[in-house]
C-alpha positions as CSV (number, residue, x, y, z in Angstrom):
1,X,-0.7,-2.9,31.9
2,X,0.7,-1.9,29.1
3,X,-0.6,1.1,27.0
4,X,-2.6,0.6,23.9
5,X,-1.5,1.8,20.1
6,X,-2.9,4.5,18.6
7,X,-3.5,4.0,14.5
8,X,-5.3,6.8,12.4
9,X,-6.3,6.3,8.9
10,X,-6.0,9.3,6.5
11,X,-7.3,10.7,2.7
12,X,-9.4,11.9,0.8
13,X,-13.4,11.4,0.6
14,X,-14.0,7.6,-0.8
15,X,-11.0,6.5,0.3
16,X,-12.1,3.4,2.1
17,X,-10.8,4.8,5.3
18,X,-14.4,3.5,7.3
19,X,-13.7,-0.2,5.6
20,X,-10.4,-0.1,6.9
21,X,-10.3,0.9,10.1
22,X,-13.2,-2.1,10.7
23,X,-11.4,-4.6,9.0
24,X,-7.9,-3.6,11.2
25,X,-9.8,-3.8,14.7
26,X,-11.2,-6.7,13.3
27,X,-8.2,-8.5,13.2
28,X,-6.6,-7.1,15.9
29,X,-9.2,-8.5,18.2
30,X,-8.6,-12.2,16.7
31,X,-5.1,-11.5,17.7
32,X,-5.9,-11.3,21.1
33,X,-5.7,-7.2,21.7
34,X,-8.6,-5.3,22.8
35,X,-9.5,-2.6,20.3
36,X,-12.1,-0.4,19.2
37,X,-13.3,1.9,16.2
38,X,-13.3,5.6,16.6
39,X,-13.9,8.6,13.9
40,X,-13.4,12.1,13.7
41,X,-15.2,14.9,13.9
42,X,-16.8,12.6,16.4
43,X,-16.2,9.7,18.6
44,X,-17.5,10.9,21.9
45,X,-21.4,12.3,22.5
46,X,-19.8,16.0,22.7
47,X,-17.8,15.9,19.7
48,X,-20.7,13.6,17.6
49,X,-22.6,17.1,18.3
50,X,-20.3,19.4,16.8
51,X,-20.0,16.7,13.8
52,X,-23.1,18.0,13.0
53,X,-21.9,21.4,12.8
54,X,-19.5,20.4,10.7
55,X,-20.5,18.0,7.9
56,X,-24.2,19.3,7.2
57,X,-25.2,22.9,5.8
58,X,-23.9,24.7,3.1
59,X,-19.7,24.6,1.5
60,X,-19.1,27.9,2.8
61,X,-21.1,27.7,5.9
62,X,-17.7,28.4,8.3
63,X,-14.7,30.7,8.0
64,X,-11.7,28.5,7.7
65,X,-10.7,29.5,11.1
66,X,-13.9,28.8,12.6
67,X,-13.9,25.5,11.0
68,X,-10.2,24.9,12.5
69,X,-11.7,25.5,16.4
70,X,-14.9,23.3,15.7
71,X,-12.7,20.5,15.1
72,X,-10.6,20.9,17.7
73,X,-13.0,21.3,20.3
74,X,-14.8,17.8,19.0
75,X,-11.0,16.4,19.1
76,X,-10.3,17.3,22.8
77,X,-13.9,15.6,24.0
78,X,-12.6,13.0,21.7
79,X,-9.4,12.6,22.8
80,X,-10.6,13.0,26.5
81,X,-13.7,10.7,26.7
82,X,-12.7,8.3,24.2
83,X,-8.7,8.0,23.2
84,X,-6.8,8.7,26.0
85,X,-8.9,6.5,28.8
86,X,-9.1,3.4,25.7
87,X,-5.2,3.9,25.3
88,X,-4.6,4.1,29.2
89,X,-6.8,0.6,29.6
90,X,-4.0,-1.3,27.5
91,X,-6.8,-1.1,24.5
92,X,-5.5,-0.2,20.8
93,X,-7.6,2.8,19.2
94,X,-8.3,2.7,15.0
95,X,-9.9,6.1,14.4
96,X,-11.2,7.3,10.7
97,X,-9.5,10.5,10.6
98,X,-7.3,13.2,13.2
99,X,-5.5,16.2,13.3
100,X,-4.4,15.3,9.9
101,X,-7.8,15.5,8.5
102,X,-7.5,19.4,9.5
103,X,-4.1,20.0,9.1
104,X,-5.0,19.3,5.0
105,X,-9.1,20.4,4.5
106,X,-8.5,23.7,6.6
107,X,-5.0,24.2,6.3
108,X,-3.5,23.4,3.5
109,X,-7.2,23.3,1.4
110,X,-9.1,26.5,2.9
111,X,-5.9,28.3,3.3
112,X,-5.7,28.8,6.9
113,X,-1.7,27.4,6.6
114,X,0.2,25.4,8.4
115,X,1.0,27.7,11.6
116,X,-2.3,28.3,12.2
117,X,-3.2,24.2,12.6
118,X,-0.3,23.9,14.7
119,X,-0.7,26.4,17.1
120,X,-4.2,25.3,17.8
121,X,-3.0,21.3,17.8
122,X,-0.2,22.4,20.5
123,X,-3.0,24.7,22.9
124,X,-5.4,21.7,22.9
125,X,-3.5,18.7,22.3
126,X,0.4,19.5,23.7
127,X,2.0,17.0,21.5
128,X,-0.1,14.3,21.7
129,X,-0.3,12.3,18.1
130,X,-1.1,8.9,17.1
131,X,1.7,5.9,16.9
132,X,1.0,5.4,13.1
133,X,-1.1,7.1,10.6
134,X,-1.9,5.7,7.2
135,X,-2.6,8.0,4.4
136,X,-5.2,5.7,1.4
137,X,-4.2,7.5,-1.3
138,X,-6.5,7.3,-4.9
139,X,-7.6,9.5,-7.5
140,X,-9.9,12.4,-6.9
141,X,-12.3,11.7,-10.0
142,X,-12.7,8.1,-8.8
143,X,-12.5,8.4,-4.6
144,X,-15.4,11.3,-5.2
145,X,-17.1,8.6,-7.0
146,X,-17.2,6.2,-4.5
147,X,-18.2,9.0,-2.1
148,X,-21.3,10.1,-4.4
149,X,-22.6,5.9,-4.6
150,X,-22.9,6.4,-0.9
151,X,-25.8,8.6,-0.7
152,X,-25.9,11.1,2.2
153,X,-24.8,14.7,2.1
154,X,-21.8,15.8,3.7
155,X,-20.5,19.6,2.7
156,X,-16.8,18.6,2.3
157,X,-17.8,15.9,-0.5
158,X,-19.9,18.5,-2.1
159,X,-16.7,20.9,-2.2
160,X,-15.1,20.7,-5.8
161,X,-13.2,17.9,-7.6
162,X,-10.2,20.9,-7.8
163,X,-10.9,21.4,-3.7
164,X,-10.5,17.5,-3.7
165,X,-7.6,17.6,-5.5
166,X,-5.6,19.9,-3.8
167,X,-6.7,18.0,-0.6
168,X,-4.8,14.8,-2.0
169,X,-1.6,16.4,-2.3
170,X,-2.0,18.3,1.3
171,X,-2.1,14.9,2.3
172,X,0.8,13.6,0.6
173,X,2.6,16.8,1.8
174,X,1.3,15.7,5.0
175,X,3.5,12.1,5.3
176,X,6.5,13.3,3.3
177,X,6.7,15.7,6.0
178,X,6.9,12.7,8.9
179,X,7.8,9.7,7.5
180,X,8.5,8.2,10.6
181,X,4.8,8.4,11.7
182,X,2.9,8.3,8.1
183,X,2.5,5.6,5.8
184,X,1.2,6.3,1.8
185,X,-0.8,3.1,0.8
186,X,-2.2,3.4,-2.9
187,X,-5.5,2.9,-2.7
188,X,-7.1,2.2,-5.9
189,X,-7.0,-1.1,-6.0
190,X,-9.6,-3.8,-4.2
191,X,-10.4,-3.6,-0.7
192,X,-8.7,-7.0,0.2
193,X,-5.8,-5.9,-1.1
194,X,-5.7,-2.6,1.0
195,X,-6.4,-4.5,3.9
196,X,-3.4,-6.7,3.3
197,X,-1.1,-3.5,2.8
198,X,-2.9,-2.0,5.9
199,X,-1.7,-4.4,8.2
200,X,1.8,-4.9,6.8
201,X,2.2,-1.5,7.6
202,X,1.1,-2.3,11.3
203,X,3.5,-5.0,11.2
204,X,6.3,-3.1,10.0
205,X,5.9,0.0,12.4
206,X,4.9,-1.5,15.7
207,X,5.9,-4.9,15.7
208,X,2.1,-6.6,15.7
């Protein structure tokens, strides 16, 4: 059997990254492949628990270091309960969010630096990385926006339009860095079209 893909999507907060990632497994299953929807911090019952930890309370709840080993101890259930045995089943894997996600909030955002992310990334994940990432790129002023319309009351949304900003070009940093894994796709524009650059990016890198 052969072994599933492994697609994250990437950005900001109000990105669209949730409406994406449904829309690509979506249409992957009509193709034919199994897939499923994952999202980080999260995606296994372990990891959903330390989400908690993570998204509620107050902006400066956790040192940036602290925050760095929450979300790799929710990545390795995630990757271990959820990922890996979905990927090893021939099943593709679309999850909102991965070690990107804390590569730019804690490392490039909070200042914890690059070295620090990837010496924890190597001790828990030893080089494991999706096939494709995606990075939605849009404006802070107008992703945060979106966000806000949402409701709810996650701590990173609640962190600063000048956190946020920063956060975007960490992010762009990010896939400059590896273009032969990350994909920009400008974001500010309707979903429909997203989804259409979404998957021609699929198509492109691994040959759906």
């Amino acid at each position: 059997m052969a072994r599933g893909r492994f697609i994250t999507l990437e950005g900001g907060e109000g990105t669209g990254k949730s409406t994406q990632v449904a829309r690509l497994v979506a249409t992957l299953k009509a193709r034919g492949l199994a897939a499923i929807a994952t999202r980080e911090p999260g995606g296994s019952e372990g990891a959903e628990q330390i989400r908690r930890l993570l998204v509620q309370g107050a902006t400066d709840r956790w040192e940036p270091l602290t925050e760095i080993l929450l979300h790799y101890a929710a990545r390795r259930e995630h990757v271990s309960k959820t990922v890996e045995p979905a990927l090893a089943a021939g099943t593709w894997v679309v999850s909102d969010r991965f070690s990107d996600s804390t590569m730019a909030y804690q490392g490039y955002a909070q200042g914890a630096g690059r070295t620090a992310v990837e010496r924890i990334d190597r001790a828990v994940l030893s080089g494991f990385a999706p096939d494709l990432t995606i990075v939605l790129d849009l404006p802070v002023s107008r992703g945060l926006a979106r966000a806000k319309s949402r409701g709810g009351d996650d701590r990173y949304e609640r962190m600063g339009e000048a956190f946020h900003a920063h956060l975007r070009d960490a992010f762009i940093d990010i896939a400059r860095r590896e273009p032969a894994r990350c994909v920009v796709i400008d974001a500010d524009t309707d979903v429909d079209t997203v989804e259409r650059r979404v998957l021609g990016a699929v198509k492109a890198r691994l040959g759906l």
